[in-house]
Phi, psi and omega in degrees: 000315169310298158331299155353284192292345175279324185262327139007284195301299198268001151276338152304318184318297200281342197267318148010277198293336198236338188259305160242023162070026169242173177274200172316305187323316162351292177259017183051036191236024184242158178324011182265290211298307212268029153304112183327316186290003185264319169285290170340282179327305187280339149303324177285319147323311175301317204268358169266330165295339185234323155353291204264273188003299207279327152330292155281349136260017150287329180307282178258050171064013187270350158229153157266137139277153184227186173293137137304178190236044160189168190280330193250131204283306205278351145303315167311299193313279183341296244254313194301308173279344176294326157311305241234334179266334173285338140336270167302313150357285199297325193305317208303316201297337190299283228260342169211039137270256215299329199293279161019275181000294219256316156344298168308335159280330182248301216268338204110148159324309180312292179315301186330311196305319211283313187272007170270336194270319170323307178314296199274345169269303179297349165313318178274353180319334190250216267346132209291136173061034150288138177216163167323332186262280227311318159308316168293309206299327168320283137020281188286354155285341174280315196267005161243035149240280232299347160309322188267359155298294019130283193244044130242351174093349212215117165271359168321294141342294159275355177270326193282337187283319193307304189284331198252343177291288193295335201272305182293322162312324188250333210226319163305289186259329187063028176258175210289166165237091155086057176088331222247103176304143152242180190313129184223090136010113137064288187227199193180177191205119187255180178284143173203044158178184210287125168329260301250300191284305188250013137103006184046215180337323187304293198139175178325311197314345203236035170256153166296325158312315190278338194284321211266335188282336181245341155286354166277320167300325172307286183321313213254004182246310146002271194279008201208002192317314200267311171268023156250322171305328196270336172262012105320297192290306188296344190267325186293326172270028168263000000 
């Protein structure tokens, strides 16, 4: 996968460079954006939007822990984020670089969002055990990173949201990510209660909990823009 991001990055370059002549900043991929507190901000987000859902079925019991199918958690852990970080990369440059950009110039942010976020839920359309809700949830998972884009500036920003979102569902919890069982290390957390809620085969993301956490996280980052950029900024120089 890495390689993927390597030709990504340098097909954002030249088209940058030879078609409209902008920088980095363009696509948020430039040193500003690749501040910590910004990169910081957007992992927490992440791993609390779907963190605290998966959390509260576990509270009720609507996931079981069962046995896992290997011995070592931090192997596991390893092999599952060496995956999962080069992914989301790819995922971000597809659905919210250069296209985001220049959509958000002719069109606005708004339209831009609706039509990148549309864009990145049908991207999972083959992904095993899809369905019509799992696909909207997607959908709304398209519009709260481009939110953490949005009001940081940074895709930087949204690839760490992105990487710590797929990383507490697969590493954490050890439940399926967007359909796709992964390793799951000494335990895992199967469905044990109504599809709506732990989103069934999909995984947590496509429950109605996760739903209600990133569309309460949009509004408020939305709606909050100018002070999650100054706290972004101010948490990266302490």
């Amino acid at each position: 996968m890495w390689p993927t991001c390597a030709a990504l990055l340098v097909g954002t370059g030249l088209t940058l460079h030879w078609i409209g002549r902008e920088p980095w900043s363009e696509v948020w991929l430039d040193r500003s954006a690749a501040r910590p507190g910004a990169i910081g901000l957007g992992f927490a987000l992440g791993a609390l939007g779907i963190g605290l859902p998966t959390t509260a079925l576990v509270g009720v019991h609507w996931l079981a822990a069962v046995r896992g199918d290997a011995a070592s958690w931090l192997g596991g852990a390893w092999r599952v984020s060496v995956a999962l970080l080069p992914a989301a990369l790819a995922e971000e440059l597809v659905a919210r670089g250069y296209i985001l950009s220049v959509l958000a110039r002719w069109w606005g942010w708004p339209w831009a969002i609706a039509a990148t976020s549309l864009a990145f839920g049908a991207l999972h359309v083959a992904n095993p055990g899809a369905t019509p809700e799992s696909i909207a949830l997607v959908t709304i998972a398209g519009v709260f990173l481009s939110a953490v884009l949005y009001a940081t500036r940074s895709l930087y920003a949204a690839w760490a949201a992105h990487f710590a979102w797929n990383w507490t569902m697969a590493v954490a919890f050890h439940v399926a990510v967007s359909g796709l069982p992964l390793e799951s290390p000494a335990y895992r957390y199967v469905d044990a209660g109504p599809d709506w809620a732990t989103g069934g085969p999909w995984g947590p993301e496509a429950g109605l909990p996760a739903a209600v956490t990133m569309i309460a996280g949009s509004v408020w980052l939305f709606s909050r823009r100018g002070r999650v950029r100054r706290l972004s900024r101010s948490t990266g120089e302490q």
